[in-house]
C-alpha positions as CSV (number, residue, x, y, z in Angstrom):
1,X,16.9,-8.8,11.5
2,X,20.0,-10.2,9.7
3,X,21.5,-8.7,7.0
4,X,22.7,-12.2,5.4
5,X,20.7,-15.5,5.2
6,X,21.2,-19.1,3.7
7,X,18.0,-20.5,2.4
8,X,17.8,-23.5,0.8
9,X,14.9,-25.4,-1.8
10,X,14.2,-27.9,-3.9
11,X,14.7,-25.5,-7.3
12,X,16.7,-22.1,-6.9
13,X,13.2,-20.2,-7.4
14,X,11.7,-22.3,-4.5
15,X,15.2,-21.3,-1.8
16,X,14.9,-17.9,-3.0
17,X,11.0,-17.6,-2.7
18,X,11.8,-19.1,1.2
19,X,14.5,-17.1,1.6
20,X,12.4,-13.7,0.8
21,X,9.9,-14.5,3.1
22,X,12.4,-15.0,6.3
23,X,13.7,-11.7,5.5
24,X,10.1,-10.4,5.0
25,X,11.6,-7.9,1.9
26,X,10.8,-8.5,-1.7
27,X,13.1,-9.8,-4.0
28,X,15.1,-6.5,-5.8
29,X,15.8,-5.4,-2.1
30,X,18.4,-8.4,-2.3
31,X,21.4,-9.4,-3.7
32,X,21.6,-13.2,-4.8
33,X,24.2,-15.5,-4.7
34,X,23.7,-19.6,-5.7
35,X,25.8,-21.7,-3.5
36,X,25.0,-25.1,-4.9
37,X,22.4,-25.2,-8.2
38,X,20.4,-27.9,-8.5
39,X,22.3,-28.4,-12.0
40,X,25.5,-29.3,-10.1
41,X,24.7,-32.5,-9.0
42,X,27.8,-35.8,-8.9
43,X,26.6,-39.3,-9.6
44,X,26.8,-40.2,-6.4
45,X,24.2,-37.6,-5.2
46,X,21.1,-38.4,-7.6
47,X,19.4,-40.5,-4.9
48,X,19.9,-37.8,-2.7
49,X,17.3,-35.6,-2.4
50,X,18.0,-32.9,-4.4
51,X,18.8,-29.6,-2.3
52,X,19.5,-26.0,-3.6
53,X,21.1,-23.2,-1.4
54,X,21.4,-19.5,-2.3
55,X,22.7,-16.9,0.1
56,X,20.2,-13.3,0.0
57,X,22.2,-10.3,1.4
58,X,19.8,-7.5,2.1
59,X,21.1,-4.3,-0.3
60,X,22.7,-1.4,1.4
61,X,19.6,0.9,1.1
62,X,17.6,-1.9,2.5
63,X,19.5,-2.0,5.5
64,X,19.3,1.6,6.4
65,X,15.5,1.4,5.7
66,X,15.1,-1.3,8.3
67,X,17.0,0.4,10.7
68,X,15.3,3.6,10.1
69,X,11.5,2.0,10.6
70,X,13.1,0.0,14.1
71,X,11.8,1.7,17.2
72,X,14.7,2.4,19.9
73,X,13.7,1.7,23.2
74,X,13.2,4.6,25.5
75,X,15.0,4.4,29.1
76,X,11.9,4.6,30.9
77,X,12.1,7.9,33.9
78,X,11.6,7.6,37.7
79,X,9.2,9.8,38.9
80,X,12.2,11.6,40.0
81,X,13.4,12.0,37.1
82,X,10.4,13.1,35.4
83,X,9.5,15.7,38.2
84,X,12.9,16.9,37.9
85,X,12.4,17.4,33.9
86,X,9.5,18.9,34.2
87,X,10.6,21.6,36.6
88,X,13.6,22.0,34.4
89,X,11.6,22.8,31.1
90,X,8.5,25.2,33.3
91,X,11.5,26.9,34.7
92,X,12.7,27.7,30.7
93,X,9.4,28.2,29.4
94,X,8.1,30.8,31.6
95,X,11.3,32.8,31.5
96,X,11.0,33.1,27.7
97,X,7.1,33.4,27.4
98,X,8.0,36.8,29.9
99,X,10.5,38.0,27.7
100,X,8.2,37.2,24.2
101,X,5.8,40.0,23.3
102,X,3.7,37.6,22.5
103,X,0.7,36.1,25.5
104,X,1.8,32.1,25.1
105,X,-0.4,29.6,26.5
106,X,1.5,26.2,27.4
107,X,1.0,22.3,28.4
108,X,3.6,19.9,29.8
109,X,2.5,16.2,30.2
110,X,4.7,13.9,31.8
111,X,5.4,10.7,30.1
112,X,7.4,7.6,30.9
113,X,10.4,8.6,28.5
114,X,10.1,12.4,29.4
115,X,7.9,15.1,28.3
116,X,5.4,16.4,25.9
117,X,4.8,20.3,25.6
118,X,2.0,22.3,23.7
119,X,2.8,26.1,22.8
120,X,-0.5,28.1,21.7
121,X,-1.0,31.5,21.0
122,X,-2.8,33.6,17.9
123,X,0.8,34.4,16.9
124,X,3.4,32.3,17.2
125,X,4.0,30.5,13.7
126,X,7.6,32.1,13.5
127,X,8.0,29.4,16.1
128,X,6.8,26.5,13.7
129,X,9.7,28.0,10.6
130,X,10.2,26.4,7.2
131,X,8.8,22.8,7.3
132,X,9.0,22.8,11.3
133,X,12.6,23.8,11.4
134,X,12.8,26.4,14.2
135,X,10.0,23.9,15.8
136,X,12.9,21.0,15.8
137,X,15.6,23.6,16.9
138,X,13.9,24.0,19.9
139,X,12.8,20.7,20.3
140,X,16.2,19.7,20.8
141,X,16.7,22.7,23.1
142,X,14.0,21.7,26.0
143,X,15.5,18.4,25.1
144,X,19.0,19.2,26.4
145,X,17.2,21.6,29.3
146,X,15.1,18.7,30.2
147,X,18.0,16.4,31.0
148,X,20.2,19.0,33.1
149,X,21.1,17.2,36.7
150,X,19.0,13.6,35.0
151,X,21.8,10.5,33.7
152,X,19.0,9.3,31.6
153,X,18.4,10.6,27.8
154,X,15.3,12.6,28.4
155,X,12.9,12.7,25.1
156,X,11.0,16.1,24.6
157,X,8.2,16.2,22.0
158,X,7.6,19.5,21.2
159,X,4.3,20.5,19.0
160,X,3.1,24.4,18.7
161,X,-0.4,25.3,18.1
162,X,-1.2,21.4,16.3
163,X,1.6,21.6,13.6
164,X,2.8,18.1,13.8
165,X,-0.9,16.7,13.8
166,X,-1.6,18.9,10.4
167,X,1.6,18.0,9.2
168,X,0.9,14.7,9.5
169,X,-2.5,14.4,7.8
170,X,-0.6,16.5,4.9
171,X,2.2,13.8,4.5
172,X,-0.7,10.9,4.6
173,X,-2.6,12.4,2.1
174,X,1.0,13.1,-0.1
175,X,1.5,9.4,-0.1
176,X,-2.3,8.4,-0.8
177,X,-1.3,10.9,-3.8
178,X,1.7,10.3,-5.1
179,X,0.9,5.9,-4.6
180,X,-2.3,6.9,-7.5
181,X,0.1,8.7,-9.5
182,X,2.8,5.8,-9.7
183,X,-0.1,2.9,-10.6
184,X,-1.5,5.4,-13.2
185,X,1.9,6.2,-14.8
186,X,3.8,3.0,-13.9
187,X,6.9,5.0,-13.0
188,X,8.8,5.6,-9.6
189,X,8.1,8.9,-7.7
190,X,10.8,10.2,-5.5
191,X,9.6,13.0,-3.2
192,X,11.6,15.6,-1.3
193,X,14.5,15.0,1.4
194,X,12.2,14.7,4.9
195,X,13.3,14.1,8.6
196,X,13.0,10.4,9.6
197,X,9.5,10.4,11.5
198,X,8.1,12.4,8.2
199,X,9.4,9.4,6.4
200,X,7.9,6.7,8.8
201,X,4.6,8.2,8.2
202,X,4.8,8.1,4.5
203,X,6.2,4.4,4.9
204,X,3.6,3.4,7.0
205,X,1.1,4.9,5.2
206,X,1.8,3.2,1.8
207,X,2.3,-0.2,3.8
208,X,-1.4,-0.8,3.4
209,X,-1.2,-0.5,-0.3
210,X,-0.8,-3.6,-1.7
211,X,0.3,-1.8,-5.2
212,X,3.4,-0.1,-4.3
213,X,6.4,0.3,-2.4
214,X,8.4,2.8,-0.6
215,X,12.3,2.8,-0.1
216,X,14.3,5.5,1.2
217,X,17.9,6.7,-0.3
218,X,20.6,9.2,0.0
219,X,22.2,10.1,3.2
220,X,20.5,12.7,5.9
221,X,19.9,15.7,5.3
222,X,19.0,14.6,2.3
223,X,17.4,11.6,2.4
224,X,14.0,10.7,0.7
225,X,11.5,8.3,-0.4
226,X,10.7,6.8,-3.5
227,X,7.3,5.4,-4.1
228,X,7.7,2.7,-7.0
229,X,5.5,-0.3,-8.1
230,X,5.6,-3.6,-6.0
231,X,7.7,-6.5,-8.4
């Protein structure tokens, strides 16, 4: 999507109105700038029929949301490749699950981007950490492991004993939430700093609310949501 577009009308409301809708964004997620008013208008022009252009340049926050919600496309594995992860990540897995006190039950799926892995066991939450932090930390581990000997980025997905699936459901039900609390009060909620696929669920959630809106701010670690009324 462009960041900068030229939209033109027959009244300044009517260019920005079909302006907004090219860029798909409402209109305090742009800056606006007239180029020609339909108040500006020569003698010689009054037959002409009457054309306004304004220039919308998407707001800095705006951009960064819009890049945050796009999908990058996975480099999609040979079967190589994938055979060579997956021997790569066992290989790591079963060394630490003998050297953890703990009896470890795990899953590796192949996928066409690289891998997902399942860790169960009665007790292995010190795995999962603070919001899923040591969960991540590893992540990015069997990530790295994955792609030893492999020129293509690998992708891991790591979950241990369901956390991402209740985590998600948690963050849903936040947003369904925190949206009631904004119509009822009539005044923006910003939540807590979340990594960005916590935020794509709260943002996708909330997309199916025609009440409110979500837009993200502040720079990573950091960065959050705010859930305000739609304009």
């Amino acid at each position: 999507m462009e960041n900068k577009i030229i939209a033109e009308g027959k009244t300044t409301n009517e260019a920005i109105e079909n302006g907004l809708k090219i860029l798909k964004v409402s209109k305090n997620k742009v800056n606006i700038k007239v180029l020609e008013n339909e108040d500006k208008r020569s003698f010689f022009s009054i037959l002409a029929p009457r054309v306004v252009k304004v220039e919308l340049t998407l707001k800095e926050n705006q951009k960064n949301e819009i890049k945050e919600k796009r999908v990058r496309k996975e480099i999609e594995l040979t079967s190589e490749e994938q055979e060579k992860a997956f021997k790569n990540v066992e290989k790591f897995i079963k060394e630490f699950i003998e050297k953890s006190s703990e009896k470890i039950n795990y899953n590796i799926e192949k996928e066409k981007e690289g891998l997902r892995v399942n860790l169960n066991s009665d007790n292995i939450g010190y795995l999962i950490g603070y919001r899923g932090e040591t969960l991540y930390a590893m992540q990015n581990i069997l990530s790295a492991i994955a792609g030893k000997g492999i020129e293509n980025r690998v992708r891991v997905i790591l979950d241990i004993e369901g956390y991402k699936e209740k985590r998600e459901k948690a963050l849903e039900e936040l947003a369904v939430k925190v949206a009631k609390t904004v119509i009822r009060t009539e005044k923006p909620v910003k939540l807590e700093p979340m990594r960005a696929y916590e935020r794509k669920i709260i943002h996708s959630k909330l997309q199916e609310n025609d009440k409110v809106e979500t837009n993200s701010v502040g720079e990573e670690p950091h960065r959050r949501i705010i859930v305000s009324l739609k304009k």
